[in-house]
C-alpha positions as a Markdown table, in Angstrom:
| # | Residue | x | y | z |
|---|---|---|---|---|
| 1 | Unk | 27.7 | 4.1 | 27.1 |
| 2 | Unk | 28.8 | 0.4 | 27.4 |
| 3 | Unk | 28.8 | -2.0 | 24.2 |
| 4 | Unk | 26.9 | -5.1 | 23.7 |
| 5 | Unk | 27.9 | -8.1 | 22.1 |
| 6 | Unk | 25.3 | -11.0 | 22.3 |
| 7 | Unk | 22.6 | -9.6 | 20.3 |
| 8 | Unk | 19.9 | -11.3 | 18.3 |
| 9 | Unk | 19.9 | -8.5 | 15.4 |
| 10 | Unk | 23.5 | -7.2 | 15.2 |
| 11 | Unk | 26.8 | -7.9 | 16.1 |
| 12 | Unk | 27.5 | -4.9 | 18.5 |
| 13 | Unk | 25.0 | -2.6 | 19.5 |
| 14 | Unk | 25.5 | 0.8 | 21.8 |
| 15 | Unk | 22.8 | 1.2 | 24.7 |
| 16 | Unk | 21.3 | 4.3 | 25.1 |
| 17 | Unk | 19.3 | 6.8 | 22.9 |
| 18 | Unk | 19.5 | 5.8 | 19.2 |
| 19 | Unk | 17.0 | 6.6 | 16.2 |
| 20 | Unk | 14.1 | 4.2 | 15.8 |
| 21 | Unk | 16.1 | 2.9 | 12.3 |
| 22 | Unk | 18.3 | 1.4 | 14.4 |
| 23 | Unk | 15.9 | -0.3 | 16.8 |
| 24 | Unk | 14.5 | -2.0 | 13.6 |
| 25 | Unk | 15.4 | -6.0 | 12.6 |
| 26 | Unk | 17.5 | -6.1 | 9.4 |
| 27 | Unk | 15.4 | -7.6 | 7.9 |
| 28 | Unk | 13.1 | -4.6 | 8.0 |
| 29 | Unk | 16.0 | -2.4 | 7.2 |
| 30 | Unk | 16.3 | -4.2 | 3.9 |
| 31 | Unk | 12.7 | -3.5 | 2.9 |
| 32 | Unk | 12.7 | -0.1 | 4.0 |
| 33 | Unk | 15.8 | 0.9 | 2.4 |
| 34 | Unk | 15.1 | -0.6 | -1.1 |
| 35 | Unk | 11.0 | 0.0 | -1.6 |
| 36 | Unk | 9.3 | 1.9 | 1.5 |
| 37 | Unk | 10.3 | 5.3 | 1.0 |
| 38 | Unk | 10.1 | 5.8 | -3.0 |
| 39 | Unk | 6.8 | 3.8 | -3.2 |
| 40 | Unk | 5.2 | 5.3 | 0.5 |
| 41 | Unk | 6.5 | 9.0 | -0.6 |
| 42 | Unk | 4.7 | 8.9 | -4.1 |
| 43 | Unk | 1.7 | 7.1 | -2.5 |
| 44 | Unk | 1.9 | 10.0 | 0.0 |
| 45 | Unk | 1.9 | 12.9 | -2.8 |
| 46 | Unk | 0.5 | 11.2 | -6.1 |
| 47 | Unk | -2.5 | 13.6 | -6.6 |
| 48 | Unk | 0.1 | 16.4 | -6.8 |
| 49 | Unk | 2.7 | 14.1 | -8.8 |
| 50 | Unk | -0.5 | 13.5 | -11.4 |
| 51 | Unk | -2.9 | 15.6 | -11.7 |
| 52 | Unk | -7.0 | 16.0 | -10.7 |
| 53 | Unk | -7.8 | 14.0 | -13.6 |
| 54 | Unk | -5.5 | 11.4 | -13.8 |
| 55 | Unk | -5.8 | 10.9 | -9.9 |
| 56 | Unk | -9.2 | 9.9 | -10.3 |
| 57 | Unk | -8.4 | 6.3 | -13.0 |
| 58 | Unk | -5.2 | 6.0 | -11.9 |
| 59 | Unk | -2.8 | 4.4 | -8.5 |
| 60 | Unk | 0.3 | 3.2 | -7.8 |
| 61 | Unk | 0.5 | -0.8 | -7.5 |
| 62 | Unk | 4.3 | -1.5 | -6.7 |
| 63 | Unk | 7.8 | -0.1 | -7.1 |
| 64 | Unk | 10.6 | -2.1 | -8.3 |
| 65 | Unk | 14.1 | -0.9 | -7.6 |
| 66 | Unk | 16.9 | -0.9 | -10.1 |
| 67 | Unk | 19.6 | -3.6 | -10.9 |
| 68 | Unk | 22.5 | -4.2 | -12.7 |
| 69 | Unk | 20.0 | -5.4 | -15.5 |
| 70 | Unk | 16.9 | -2.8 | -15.4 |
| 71 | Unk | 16.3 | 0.5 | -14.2 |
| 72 | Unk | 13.8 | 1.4 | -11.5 |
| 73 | Unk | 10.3 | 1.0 | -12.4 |
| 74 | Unk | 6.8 | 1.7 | -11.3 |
| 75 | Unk | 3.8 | 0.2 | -11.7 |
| 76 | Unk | 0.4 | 2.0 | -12.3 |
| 77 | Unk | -2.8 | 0.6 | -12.6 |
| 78 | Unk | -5.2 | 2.2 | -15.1 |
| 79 | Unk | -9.1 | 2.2 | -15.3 |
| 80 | Unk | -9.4 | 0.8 | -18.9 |
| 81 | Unk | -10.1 | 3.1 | -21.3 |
| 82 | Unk | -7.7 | 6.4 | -19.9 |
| 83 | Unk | -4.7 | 4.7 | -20.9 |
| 84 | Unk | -3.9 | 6.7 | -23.8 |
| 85 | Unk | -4.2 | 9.5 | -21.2 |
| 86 | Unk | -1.6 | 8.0 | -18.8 |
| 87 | Unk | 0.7 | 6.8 | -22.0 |
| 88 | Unk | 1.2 | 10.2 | -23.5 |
| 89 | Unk | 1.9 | 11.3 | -20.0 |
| 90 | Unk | 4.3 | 9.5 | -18.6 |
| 91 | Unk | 7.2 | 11.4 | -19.8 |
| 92 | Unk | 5.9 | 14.1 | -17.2 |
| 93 | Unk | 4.8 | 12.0 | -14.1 |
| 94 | Unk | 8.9 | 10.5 | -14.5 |
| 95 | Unk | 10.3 | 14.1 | -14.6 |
| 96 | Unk | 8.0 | 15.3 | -12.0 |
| 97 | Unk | 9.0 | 12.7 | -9.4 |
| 98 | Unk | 12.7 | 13.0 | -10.1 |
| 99 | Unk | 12.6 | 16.5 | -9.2 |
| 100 | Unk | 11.0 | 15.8 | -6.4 |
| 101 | Unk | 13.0 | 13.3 | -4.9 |
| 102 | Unk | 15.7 | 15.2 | -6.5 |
| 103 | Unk | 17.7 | 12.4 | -7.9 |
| 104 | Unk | 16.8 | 9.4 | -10.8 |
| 105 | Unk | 14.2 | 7.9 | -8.9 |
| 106 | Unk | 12.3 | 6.3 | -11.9 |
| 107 | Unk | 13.5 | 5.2 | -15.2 |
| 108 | Unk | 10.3 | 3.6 | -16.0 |
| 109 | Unk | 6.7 | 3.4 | -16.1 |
| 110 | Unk | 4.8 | 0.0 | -16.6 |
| 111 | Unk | 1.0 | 0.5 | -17.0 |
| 112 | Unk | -1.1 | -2.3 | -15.9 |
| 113 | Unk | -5.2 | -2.2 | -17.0 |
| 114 | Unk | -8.4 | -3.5 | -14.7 |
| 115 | Unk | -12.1 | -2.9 | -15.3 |
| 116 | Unk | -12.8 | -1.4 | -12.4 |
| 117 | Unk | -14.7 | -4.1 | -10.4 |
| 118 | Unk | -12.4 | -3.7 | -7.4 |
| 119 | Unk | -15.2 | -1.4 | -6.3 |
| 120 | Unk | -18.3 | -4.1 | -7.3 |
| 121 | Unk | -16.0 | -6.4 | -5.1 |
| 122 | Unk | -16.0 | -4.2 | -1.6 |
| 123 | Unk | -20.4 | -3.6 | -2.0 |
| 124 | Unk | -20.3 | -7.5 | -2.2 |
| 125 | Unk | -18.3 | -8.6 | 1.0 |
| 126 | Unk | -20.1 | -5.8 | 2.8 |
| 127 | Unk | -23.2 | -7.5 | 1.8 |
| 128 | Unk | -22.2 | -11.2 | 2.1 |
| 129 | Unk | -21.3 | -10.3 | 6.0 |
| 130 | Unk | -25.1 | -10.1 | 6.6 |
| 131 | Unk | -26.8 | -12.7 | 4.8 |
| 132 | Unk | -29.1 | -15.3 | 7.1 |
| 133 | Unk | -26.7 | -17.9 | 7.3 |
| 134 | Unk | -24.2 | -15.7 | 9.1 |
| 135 | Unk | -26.8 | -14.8 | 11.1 |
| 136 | Unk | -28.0 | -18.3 | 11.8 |
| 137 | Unk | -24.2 | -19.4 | 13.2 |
| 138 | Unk | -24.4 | -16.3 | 15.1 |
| 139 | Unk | -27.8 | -17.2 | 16.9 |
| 140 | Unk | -26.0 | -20.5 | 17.4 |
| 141 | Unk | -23.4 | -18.8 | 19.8 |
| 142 | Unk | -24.3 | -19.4 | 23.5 |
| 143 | Unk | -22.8 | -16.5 | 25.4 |
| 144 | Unk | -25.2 | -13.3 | 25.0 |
| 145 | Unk | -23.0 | -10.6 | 25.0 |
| 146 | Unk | -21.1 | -12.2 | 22.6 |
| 147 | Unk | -24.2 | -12.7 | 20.2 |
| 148 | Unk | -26.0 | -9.2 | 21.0 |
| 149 | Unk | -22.6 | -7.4 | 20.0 |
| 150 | Unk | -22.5 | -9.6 | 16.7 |
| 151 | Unk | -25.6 | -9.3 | 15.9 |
| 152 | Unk | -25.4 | -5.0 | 16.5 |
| 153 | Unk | -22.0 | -5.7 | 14.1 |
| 154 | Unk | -24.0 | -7.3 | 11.4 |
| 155 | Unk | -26.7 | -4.7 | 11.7 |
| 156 | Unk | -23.9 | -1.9 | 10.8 |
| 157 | Unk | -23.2 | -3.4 | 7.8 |
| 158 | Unk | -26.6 | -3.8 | 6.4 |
| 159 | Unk | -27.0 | 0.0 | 6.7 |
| 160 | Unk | -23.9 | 0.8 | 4.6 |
């Protein structure tokens, strides 16, 4: 294997097989390193980090990773009203995810509230795609296939 030294990402980089970490900007590296695998692994497992019934009014929003200052922390969001429920809990949810990453993962647990209208939000886009001045600018359109295909598109969405 020879050694390269005028590289955009690092200094001196080997040619040949190397893992796809390595292949990665720094950049990237940095990201990865601090929030991707805490936050994607309890994304991944949270169901089984939580329980049936808190799964259902409760998701992970961010992770924060500790500092000289604070401790790691994770952000929940909670349905408003089963907070209690997730407050008298949280002693668990910490001690279940440090045993499973198998180190002090999370010192603490921030709980952040919202009504629930993230769901009212998704039937409304759907049904704003469809409405007849959409349809108008897509009529507009000169090229057919172009117009049939949107028009099939916008169809879709007023069935769901």
């Amino acid at each position: 294997m020879s050694l390269k030294y005028n590289s955009k990402q690092r200094y001196k980089t080997i040619q040949g097989l190397r893992s796809f970490k390595d292949t990665l900007p720094t950049e990237a590296k940095r990201i990865l390193n601090k929030k991707g695998k805490i936050y994607s692994e309890t994304l991944d497992n949270w169901k089984y980090l939580v329980g049936k019934d808190l799964f259902k009014v409760c998701y992970p929003k961010s992770f924060k990773g500790s500092n000289k200052i604070k401790g790691s922390c994770l952000n929940i969001m909670v349905k408003r009203g089963s907070e209690v429920d997730l407050e008298y809990s949280k002693k668990d949810i910490i001690k279940k995810i440090n045993t499973f990453f198998g180190y002090q993962a999370i010192d603490i647990i921030m709980l952040n509230t919202f009504d629930g209208q993230h769901e009212k939000l998704k039937d409304k886009n759907s049904l704003d795609a469809t409405k007849n001045k959409h349809i108008n600018k897509i009529r507009n359109i000169r090229n057919d296939k172009i117009k049939n295909s949107l028009i099939e598109l916008s169809k879709l969405f007023k069935q769901k």
